[in-house]
N, C-alpha and C positions, 0 to 999 in steps of 0.2 A: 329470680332474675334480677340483677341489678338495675338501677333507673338513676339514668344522671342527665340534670334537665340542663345541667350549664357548666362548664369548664370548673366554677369552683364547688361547685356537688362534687363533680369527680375527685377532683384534690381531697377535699373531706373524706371519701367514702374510700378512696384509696388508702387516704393516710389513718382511718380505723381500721381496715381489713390488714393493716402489716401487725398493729399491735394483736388483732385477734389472732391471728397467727402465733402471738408467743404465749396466749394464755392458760396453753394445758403443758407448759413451763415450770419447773421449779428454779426457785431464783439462783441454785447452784448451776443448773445449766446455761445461763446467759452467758458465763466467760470462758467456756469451756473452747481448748482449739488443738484437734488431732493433730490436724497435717495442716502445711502450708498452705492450701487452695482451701480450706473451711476457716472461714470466719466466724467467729463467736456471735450468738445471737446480740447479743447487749451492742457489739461495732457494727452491726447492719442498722440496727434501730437508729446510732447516731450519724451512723454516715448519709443515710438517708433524707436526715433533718438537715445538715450541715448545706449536702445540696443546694437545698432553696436557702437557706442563709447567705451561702457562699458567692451566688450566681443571681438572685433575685433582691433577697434585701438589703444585704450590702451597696450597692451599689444603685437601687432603685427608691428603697422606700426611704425618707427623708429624717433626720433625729433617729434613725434604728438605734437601737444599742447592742452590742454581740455579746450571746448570753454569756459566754467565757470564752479567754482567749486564747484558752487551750486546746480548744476546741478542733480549731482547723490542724493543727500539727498531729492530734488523736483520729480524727476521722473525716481527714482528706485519704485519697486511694492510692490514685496514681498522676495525679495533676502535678506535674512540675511546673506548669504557669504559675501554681497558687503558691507552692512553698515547700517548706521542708515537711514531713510526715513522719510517724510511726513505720516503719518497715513490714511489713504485710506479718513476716515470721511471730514477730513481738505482739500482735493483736490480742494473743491469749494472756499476758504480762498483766493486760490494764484491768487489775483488780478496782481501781478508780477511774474514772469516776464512779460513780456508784448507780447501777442500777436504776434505782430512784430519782436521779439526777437526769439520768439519759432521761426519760421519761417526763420530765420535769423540762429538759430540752425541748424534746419531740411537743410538746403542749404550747410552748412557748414561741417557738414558730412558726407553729401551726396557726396559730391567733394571731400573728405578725402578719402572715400571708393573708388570712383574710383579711383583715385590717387594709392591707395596702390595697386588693383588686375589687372591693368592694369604691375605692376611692379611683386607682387609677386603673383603665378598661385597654390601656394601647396594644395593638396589634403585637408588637415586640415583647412586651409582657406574659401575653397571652401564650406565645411560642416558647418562651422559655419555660412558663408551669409547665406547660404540656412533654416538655422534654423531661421535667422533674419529676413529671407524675410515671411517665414510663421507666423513668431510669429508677423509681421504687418498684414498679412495678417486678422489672427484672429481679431489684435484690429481693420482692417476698417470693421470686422462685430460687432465689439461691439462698434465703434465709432459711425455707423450709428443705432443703436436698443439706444443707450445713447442717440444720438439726439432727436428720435422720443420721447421718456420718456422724453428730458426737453421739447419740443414744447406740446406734447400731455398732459402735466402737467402745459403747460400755459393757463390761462384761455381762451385768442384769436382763442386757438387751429389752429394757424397760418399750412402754405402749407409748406411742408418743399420742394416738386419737384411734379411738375407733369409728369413726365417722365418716375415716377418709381410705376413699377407694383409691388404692393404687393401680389393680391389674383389672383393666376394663376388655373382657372377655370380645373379640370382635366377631358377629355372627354370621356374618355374610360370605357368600358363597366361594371360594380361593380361584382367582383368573387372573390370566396374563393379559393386562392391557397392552393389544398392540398402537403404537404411533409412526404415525407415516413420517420417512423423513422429509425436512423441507427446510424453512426459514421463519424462525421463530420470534417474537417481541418477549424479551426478558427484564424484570424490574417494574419498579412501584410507578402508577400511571393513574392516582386516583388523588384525588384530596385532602385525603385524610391522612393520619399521623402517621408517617416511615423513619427512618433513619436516615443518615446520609449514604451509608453503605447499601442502602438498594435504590438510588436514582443515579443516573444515569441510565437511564428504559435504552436497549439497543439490543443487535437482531444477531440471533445466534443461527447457525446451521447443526441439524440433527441429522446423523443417520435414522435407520428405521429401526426402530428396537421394541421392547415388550417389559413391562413391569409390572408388578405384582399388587395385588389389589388389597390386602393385607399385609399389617408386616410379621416377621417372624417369630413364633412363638417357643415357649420354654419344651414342651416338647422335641421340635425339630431342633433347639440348641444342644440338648440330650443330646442326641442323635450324633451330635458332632463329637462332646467331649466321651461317647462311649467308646466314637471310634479311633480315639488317642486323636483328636483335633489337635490337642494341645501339645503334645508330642510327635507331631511332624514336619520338621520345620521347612518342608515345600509349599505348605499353604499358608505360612508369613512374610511378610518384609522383614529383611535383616534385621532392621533396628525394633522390629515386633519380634522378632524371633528372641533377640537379645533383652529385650522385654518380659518377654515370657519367664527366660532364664534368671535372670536377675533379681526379680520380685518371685519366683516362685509360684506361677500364677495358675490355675487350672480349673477357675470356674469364674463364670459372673460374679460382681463385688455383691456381698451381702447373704451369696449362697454355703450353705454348711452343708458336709455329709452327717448325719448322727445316725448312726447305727443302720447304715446302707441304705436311707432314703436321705434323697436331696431337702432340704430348706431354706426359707430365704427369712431375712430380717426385713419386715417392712415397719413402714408407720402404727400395725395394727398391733407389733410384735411380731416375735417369730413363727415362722407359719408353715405349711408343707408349701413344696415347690408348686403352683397351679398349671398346669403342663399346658394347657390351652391357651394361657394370656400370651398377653405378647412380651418378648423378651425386655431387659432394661438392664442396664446399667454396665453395659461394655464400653469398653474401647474403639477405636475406629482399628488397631490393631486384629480386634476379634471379630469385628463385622467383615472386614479383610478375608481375616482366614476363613469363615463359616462359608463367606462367598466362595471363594474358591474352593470350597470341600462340594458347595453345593451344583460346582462348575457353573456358579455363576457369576454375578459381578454386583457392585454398590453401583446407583444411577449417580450422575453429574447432577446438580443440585438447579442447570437446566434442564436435565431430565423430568425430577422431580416437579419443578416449577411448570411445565407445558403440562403435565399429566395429572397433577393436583386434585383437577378438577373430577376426575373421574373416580376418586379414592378416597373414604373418610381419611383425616388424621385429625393429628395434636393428642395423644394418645402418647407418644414418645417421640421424643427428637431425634430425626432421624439421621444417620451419619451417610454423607454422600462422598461421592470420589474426589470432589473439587477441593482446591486447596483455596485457600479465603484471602481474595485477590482484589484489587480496585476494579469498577466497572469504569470505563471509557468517559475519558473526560472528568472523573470523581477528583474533587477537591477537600481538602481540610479546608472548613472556616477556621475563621481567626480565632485567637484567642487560647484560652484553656478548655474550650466546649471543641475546639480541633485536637482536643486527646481522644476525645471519649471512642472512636473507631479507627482511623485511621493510620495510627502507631501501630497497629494488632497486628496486622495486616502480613505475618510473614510464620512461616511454620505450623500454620492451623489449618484444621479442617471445618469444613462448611457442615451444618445439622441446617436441615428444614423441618418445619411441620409445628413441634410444642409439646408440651406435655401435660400429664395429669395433675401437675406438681404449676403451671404457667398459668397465670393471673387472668381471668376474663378481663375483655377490651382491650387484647397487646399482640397478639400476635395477628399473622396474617398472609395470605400466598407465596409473598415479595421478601418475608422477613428472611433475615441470614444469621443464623446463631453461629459462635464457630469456637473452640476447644482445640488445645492439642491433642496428638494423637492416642495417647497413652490413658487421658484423664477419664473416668467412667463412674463420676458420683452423681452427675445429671440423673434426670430418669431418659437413657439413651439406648437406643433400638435399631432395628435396619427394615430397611425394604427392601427386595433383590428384584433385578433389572438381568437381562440379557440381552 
């Protein structure tokens, strides 16, 4: 178990947990970039750094020097406050800086930040690490879901760890939690670190409904694509249907037929299908259809959130009905830190819960993950509700 006695332990202990993360790495995979939504391990490492540069030292700690000033144009994201960027597509392009550089970065920093909060302790300071330590924390779960998509996109289908458990077998007994309907308090109501996208706390109305104490496993997905799930286009939305078609889609990402048994690509390598874990890596198009195959439905991510408490998760992110909307009264702060959620905010689906692959000390009841509909390189799953 981790121990962090003070805001800058965490910083620290964060910011070596993103490098352990890249060390069973060959230095030819740091720049590697399939598709548009994976970023190369090397532009997570530096974007991550830039963060606190960008947002903390810059502007706070005094005499700073910017370790280059190429920097912010290579790995800024999506801040149009700060400036012009790199285009997400070209992230694969940046044979330089080098490797050793980044990391020579990521060091440099690093000692900068301590440097400054060992001298200044302000309230305001304090908020902004705390924003920078989560907003690494997200990229070492999208560093390591990026690595798996360039390794599981190599033909070798190379090991990336054997250490690391992806499919965490759930044992307990399969029941429908019933919830009475009524009037609910929804949103973060506690002290500790949320985002801006889960306050505004306000009071929703439930009908009565039932959800499932478990989520769905590789077995009962079986079950669907046996019975041409994939090839009925009444159990999708149009633009899922059109989905289906157009990518030629008919299994979860990562699964292979070889020689009439299913397999999947995990971090371990390739491996036989485990029929018992729980499903990963769909779409919110195929959590859709499996519902309605199953004559069920996906919960409202108020659903989820009232009912929580009665159900393990964080196991898989789980894809809910809600589309990923402002809660009441929610505001953008100023600034370029008014990017970071509130521009999202239009064509996405809400995931609750976390997953095997999500950073201990970041998730939590209240949190809101959200993807478009289509995207399924997360490790993403469902729970069915009626």
């Amino acid at each position: 178990m981790l121990l962090t006695d003070t805001l800058l332990d965490f910083f620290l202990e964060t910011r070596k947990h993103t490098e352990t993360l890249c060390v069973p790495l060959e230095i030819e995979d740091y720049v590697v970039q399939p598709v548009v939504d994976v970023s190369p391990p090397k532009w997570h490492l530096g974007h991550s750094t830039w963060f606190f540069e960008e947002f903390i030292l810059k502007p706070y700690a005094k005499g700073y020097q910017i370790f280059d000033d190429d920097f912010a144009f290579v790995f800024n994201s999506y801040y149009e406050t700060v400036g012009k960027r790199v285009i997400r597509s070209d992230r694969g392009n940046l044979s330089r800086p080098s490797v050793e550089k980044v990391y020579d970065y990521r060091r440099y920093v690093t000692k900068a930040i301590k440097i400054l909060f060992e001298e200044n302790q302000s309230p305001q300071l304090y908020s902004l690490l705390e924003i920078g330590i989560h907003h690494e924390k997200q990229h070492q779960e999208l560093l390591l879901t990026d690595i798996k998509y360039i390794l599981g996109n190599n033909p070798l289908l190379p090991v990336y760890s054997a250490h690391l458990e992806e499919h965490k077998t759930e044992v307990h007994t399969k029941e429908w939690i019933p919830i009475e309907e009524g009037i609910y308090e929804i949103g973060h109501n506690t002290n500790d670190f949320c985002y801006d996208n889960e306050l505004g706390r306000h009071k929703v109305y439930l009908h009565p409904y039932q959800i499932s104490n478990v989520l769905t496993t590789n077995s009962e997905y079986l079950e669907f694509i046996e019975a041409g799930g994939y090839k009925k286009f009444n159990l999708w939305h149009a633009e899922g249907w059109d989905w289906v078609n157009q990518n030629t889609i008919s299994a979860p990402l990562y699964w292979h037929k070889i020689d009439g048994e299913w397999y999947q690509y995990t971090l371990n390598g390739l491996q036989k299908v485990d029929l018992n874990a729980p499903l990963t890596h769909i779409s919110y198009f195929e959590a859709f259809a499996f519902a309605q195959f199953k004559g069920c439905r996906l919960p409202t991510e108020f659903e989820w959130e009232v009912a929580q408490e009665c159900f393990p998760w964080g196991n898989r992110w789980e894809w809910t009905e809600s589309a990923y909307l402002p809660y009441p009264n929610y505001q953008k702060a100023d600034g370029a830190l008014g990017e970071y959620n509130g521009k999202f905010m239009v064509n996405q689906k809400v995931l609750r819960g976390g997953s095997v692959a999500t950073s201990k000390k970041h998730t939590r009841p209240t949190y809101r993950n959200f993807f478009h509909p289509q995207l399924r390189w997360q490790f993403t799953g469902l729970r069915l509700a009626k």
